[in-house]
DOROZA-228214 format. One record per atom (N, C-alpha, C): residue number from 0; residue in three letters; atom name; x, y, z. Coordinates in pm, whole numbers. Each point is the difference from the previous one (the first is absolute). Layout:
R seq type atom      X      Y      Z
R NUM  Ala   CA      X      Y      Z
...
//
This chain:
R seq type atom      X      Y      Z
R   0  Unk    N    726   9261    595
R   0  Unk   CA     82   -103     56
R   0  Unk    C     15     23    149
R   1  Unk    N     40    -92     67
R   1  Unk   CA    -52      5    150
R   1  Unk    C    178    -32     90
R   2  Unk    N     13     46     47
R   2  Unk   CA     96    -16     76
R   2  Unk    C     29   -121     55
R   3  Unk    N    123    -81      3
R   3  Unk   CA      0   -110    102
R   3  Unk    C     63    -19    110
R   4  Unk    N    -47     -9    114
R   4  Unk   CA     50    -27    152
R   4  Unk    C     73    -91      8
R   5  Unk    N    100     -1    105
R   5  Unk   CA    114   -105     42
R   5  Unk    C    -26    -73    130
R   6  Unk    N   -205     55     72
R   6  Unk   CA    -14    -63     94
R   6  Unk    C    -15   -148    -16
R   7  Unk    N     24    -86    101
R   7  Unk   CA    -95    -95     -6
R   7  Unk    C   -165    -43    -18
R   8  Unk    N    -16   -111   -108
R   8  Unk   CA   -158    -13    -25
R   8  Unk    C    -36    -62    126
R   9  Unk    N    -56     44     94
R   9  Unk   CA    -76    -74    120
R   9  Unk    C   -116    -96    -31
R  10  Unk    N    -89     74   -134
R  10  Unk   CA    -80    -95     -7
R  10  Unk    C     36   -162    -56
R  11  Unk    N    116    -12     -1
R  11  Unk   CA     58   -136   -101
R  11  Unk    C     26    -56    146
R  12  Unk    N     46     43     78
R  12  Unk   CA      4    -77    125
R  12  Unk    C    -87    -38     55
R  13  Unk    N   -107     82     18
R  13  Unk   CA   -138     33     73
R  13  Unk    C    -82   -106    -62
R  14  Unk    N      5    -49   -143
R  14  Unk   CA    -91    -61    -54
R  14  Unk    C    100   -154    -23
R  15  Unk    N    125    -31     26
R  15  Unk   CA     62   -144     30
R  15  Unk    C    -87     11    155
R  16  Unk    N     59     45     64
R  16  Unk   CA   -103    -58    144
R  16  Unk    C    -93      5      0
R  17  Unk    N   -129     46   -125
R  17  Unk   CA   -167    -45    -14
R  17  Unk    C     14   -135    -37
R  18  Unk    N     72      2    -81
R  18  Unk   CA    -24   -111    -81
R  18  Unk    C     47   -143     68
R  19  Unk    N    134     18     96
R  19  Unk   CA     50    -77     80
R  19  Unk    C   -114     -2    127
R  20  Unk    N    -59     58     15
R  20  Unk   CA    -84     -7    127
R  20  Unk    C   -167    -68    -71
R  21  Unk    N    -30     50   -137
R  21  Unk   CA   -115    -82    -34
R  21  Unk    C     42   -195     -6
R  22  Unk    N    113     12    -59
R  22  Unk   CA     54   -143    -19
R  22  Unk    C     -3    -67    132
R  23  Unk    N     57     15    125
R  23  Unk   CA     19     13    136
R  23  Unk    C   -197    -51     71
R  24  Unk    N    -69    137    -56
R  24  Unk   CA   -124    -92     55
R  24  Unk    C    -85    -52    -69
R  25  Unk    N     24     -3   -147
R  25  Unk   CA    -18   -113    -73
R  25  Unk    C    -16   -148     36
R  26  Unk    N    115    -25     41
R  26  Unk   CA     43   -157     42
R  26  Unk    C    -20      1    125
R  27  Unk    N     24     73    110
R  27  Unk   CA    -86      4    129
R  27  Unk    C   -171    -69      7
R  28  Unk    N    -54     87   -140
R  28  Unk   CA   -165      0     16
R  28  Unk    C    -24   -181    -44
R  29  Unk    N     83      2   -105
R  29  Unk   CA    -42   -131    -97
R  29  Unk    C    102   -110    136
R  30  Unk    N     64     42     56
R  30  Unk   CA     88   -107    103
R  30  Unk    C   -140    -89     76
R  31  Unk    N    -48    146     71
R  31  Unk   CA   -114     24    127
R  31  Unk    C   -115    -83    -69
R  32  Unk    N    -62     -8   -153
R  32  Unk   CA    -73    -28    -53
R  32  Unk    C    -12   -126     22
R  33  Unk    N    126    -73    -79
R  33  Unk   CA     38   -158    -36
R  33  Unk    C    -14    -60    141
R  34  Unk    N     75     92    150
R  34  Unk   CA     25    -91     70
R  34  Unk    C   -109    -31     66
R  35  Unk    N   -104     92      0
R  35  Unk   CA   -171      7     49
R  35  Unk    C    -36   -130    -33
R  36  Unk    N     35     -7   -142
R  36  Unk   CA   -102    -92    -79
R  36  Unk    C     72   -156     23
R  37  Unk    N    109     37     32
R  37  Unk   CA     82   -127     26
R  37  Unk    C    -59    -70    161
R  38  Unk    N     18    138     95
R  38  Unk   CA    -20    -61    147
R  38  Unk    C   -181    -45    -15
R  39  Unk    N    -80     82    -33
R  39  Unk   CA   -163     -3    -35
R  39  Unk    C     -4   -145     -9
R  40  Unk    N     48    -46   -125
R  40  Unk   CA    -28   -170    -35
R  40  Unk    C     19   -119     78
R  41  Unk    N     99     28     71
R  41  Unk   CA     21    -79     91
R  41  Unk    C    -59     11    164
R  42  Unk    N    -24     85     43
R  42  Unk   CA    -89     37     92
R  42  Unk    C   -141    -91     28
R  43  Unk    N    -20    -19    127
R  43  Unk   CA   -116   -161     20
R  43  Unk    C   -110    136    -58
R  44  Unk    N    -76    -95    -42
R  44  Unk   CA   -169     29    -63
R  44  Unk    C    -44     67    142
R  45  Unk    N    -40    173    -82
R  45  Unk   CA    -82     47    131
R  45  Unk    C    121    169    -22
R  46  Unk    N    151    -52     35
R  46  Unk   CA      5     76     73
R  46  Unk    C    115     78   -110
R  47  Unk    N    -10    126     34
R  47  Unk   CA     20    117    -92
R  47  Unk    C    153     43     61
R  48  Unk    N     89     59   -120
R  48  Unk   CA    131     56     88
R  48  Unk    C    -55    117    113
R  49  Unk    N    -82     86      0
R  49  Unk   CA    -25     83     43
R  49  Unk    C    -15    -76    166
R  50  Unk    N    -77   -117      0
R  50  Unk   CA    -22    -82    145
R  50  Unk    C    157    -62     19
R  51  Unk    N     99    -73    -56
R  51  Unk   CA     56    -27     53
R  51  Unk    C     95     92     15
R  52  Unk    N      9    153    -84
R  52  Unk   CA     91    108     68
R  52  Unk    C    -39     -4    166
R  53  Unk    N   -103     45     19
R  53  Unk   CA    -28    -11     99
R  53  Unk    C     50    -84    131
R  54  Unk    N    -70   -132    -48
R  54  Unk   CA     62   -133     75
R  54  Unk    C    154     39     53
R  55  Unk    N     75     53    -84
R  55  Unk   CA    117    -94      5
R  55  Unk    C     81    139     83
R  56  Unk    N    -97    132    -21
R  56  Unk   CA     58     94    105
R  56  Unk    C    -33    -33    112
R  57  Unk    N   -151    -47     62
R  57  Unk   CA      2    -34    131
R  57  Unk    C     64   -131     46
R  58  Unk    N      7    -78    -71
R  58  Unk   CA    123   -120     64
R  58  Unk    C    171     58    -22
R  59  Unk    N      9     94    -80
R  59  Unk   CA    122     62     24
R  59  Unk    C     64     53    163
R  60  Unk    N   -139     87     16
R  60  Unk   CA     24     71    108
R  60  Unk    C    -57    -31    139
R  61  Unk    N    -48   -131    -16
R  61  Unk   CA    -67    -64    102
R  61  Unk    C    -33     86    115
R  62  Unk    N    -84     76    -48
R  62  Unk   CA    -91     98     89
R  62  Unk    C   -152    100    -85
R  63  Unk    N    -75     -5     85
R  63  Unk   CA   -106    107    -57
R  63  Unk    C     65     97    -12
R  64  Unk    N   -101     51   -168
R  64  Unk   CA    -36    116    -57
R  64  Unk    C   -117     61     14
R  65  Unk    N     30    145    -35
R  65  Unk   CA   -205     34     33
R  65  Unk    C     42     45   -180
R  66  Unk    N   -148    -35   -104
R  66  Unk   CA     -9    -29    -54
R  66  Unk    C     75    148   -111
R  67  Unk    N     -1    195    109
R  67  Unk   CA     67     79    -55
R  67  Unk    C    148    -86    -70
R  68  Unk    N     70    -19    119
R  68  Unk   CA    146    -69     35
R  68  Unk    C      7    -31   -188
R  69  Unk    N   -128   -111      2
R  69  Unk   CA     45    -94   -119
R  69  Unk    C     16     68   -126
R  70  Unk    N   -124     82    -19
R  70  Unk   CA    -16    115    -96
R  70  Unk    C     85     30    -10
R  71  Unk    N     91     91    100
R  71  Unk   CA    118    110    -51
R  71  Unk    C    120   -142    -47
R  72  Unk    N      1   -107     49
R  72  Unk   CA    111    -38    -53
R  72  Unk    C    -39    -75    -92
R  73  Unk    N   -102    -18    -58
R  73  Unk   CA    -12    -65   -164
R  73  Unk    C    -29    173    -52
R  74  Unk    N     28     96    -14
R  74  Unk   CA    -41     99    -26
R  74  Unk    C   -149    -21   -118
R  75  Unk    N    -87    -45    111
R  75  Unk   CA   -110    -25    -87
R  75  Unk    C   -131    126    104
R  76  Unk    N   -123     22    -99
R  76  Unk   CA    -90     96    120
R  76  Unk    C    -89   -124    145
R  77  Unk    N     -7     54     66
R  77  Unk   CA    -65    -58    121
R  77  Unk    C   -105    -97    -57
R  78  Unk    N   -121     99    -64
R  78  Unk   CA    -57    -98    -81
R  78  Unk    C     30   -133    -80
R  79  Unk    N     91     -5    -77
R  79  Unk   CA     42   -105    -73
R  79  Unk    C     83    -99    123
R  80  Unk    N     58     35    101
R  80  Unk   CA     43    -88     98
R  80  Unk    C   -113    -72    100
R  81  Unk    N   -112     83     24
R  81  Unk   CA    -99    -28     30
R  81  Unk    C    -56   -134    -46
R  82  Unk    N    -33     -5   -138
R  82  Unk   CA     -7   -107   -117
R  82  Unk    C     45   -109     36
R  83  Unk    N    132     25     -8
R  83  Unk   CA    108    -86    -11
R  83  Unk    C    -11   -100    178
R  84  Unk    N    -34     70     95
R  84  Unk   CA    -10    -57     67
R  84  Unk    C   -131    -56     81
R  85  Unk    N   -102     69   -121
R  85  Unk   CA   -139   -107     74
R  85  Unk    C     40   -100   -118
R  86  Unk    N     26    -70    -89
R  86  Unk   CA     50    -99    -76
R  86  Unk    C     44    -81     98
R  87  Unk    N    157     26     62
R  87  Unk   CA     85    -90     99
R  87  Unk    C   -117     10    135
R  88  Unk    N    -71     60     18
R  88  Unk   CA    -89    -94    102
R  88  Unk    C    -42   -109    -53
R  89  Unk    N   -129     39   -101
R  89  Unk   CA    -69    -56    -25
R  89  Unk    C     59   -157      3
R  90  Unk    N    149     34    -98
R  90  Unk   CA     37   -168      2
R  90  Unk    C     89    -79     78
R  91  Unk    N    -27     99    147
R  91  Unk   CA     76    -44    135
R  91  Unk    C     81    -15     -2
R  92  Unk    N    138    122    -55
R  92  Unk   CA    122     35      0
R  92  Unk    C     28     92     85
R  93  Unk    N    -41    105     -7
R  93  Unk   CA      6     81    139
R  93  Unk    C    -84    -10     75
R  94  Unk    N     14     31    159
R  94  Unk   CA    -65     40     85
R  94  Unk    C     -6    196    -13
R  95  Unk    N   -142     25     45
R  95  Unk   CA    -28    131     40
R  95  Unk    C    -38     34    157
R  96  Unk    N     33     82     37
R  96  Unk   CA    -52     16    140
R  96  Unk    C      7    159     21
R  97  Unk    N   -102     67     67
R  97  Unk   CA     -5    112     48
R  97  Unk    C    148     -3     90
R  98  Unk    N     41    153     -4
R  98  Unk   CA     62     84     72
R  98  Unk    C    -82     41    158
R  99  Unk    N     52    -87    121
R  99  Unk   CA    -67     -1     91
R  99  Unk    C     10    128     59
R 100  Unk    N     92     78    -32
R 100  Unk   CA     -1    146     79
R 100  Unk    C    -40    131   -129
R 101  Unk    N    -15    -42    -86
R 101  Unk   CA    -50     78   -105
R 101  Unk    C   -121    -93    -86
R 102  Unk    N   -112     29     39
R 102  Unk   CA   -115   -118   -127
R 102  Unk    C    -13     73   -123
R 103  Unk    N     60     83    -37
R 103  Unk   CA     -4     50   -120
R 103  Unk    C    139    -71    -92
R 104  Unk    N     88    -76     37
R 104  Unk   CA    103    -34    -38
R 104  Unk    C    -33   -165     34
R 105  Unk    N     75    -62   -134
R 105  Unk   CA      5   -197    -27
R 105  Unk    C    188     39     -1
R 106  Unk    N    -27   -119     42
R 106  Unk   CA    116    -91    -20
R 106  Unk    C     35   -129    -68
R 107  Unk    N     88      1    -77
R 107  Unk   CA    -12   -130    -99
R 107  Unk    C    130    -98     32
R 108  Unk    N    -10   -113     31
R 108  Unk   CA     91   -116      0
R 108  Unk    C    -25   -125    -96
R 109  Unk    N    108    -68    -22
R 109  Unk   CA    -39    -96    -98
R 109  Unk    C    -52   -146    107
R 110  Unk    N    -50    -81    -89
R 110  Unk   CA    -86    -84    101
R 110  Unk    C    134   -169    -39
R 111  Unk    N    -69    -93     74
R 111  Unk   CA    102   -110    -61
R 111  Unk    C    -47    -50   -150
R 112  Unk    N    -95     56    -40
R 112  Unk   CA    -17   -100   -126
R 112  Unk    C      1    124   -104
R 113  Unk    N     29    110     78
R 113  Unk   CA     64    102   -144
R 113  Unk    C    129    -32    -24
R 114  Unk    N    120    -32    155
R 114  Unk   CA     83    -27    -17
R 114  Unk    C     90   -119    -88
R 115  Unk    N   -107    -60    -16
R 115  Unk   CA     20   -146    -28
R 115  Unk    C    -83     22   -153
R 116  Unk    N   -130    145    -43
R 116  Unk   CA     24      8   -112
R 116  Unk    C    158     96    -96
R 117  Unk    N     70     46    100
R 117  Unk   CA     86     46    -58
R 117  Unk    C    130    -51     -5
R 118  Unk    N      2   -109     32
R 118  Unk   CA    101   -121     15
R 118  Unk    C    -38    -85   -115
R 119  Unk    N    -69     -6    -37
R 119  Unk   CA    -68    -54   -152
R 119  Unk    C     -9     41   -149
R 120  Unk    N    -22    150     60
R 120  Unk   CA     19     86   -126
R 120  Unk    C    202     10     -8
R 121  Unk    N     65     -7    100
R 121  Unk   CA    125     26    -34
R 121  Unk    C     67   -136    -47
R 122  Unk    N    -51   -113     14
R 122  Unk   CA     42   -105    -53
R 122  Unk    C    -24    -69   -127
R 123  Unk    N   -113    135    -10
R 123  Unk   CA    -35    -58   -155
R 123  Unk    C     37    102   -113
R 124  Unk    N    101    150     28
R 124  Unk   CA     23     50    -77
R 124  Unk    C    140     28     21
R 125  Unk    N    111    -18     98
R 125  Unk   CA    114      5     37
R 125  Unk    C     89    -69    -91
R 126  Unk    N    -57   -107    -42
R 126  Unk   CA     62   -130    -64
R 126  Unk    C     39     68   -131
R 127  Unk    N   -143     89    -58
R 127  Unk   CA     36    120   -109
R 127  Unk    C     78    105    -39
R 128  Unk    N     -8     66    155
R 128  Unk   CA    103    137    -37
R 128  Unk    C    103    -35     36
R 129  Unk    N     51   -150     68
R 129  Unk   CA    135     -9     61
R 129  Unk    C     69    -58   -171
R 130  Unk    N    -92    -41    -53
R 130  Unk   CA     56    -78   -131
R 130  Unk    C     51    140   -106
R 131  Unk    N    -51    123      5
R 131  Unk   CA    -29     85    -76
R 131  Unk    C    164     63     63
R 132  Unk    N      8    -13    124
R 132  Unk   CA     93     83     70
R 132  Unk    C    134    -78    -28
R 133  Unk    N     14   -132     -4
R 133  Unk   CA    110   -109    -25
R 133  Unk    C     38     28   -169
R 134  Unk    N   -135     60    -74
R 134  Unk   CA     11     -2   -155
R 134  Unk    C     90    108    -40
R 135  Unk    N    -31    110     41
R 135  Unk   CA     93    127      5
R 135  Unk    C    115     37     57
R 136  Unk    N     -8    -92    153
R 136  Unk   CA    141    -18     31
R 136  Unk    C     16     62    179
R 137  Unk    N     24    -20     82
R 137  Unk   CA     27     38    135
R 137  Unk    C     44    113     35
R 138  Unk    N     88     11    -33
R 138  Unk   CA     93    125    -36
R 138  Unk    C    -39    137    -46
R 139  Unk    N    -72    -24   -109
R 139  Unk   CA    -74     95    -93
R 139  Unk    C   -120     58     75
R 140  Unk    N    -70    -70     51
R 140  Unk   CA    -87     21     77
R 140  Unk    C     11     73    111
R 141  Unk    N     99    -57    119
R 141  Unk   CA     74     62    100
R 141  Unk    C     38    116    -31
R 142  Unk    N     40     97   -149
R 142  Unk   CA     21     72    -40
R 142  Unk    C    -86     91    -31
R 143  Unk    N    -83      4    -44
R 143  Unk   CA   -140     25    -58
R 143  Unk    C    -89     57    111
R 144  Unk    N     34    -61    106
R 144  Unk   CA    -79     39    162
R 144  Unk    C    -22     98     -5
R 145  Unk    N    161     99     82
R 145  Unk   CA      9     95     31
R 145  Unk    C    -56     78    -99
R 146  Unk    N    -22     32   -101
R 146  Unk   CA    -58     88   -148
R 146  Unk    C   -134    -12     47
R 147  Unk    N    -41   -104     20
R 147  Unk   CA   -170    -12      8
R 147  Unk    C    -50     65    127
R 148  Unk    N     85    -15     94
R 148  Unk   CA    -44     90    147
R 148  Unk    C     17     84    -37
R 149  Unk    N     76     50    -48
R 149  Unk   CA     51    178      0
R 149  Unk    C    -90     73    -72
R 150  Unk    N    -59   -122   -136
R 150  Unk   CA   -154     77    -56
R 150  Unk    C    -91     12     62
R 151  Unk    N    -24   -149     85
R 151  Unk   CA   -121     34    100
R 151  Unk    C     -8     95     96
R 152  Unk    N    110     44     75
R 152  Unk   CA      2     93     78
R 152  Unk    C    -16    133    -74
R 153  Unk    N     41     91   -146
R 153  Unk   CA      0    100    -37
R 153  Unk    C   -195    -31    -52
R 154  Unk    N     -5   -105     11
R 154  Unk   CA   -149     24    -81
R 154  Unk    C    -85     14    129
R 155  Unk    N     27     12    138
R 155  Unk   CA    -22    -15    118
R 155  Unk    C    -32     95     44
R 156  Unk    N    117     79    -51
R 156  Unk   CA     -4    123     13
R 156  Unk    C    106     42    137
R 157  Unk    N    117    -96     37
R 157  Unk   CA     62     -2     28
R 157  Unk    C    179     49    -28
R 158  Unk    N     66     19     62
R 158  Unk   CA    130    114    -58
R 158  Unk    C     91   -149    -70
//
């Protein structure tokens, strides 16, 4: 017969916050999933969320990126941004231009008819998530924020 302790079971705690944290990115993954597939459909023929992420950072910030810049902030590899942005040439959304004091370095700006494709893509899927956002409630949402930064930042790798 075995003796019994009066410590606390840690693992009963340890394993509510697995289980609370699998649940947690559970519905994160399947959130991220649905809303892909939601913004995807509505998006003009051609153009991929991955292009109008893009788009809608350089009309955000109405200034060139060099194409690192973009990488680290879609945390995607150089390569795959690379991709992503001989695409938005090709279909005369961005402009590219050498780095006149460095030719080893581009610079990327959005052009007027990327702008005007990302003024298109937001009018044709806004109408969606604003309906989705009215469905659940204002409030709730507004609530919900702060939780979602605070994940993105720890998954960031941020304090």
């Amino acid at each position: 017969m075995t003796a019994r302790t009066t410590e606390p079971d840690h693992r009963s705690g340890s394993q509510a916050t697995e289980r609370l944290a699998a649940s947690l990115f559970a519905e994160v993954l399947i959130a991220e999933q649905l809303s892909r597939n939601l913004i995807s459909k509505a998006l003009p023929r051609g153009m991929q969320i991955s292009h109008f992420s893009v788009l809608n950072l350089l009309a955000h910030v109405n200034e060139e990126r060099t194409p690192a810049q973009l990488a680290e902030a879609f945390h995607v590899t150089r390569g795959a941004m690379t991709n992503t942005l001989s695409r938005l040439e090709w279909a005369g959304h961005v402009h590219i231009r050498p780095d006149w004091d460095d030719a080893r370095r581009k610079f990327v700006s959005i052009s007027p008819a990327g702008r005007a494709a990302r003024d298109s893509a937001l009018a044709a899927f806004m109408p969606l998530i604003g309906g989705v956002v009215r469905k659940i409630g204002a409030e709730k949402v507004r609530g919900a924020l702060p939780v979602l930064r605070e994940l993105r930042a720890q998954l960031e790798g941020g304090d």
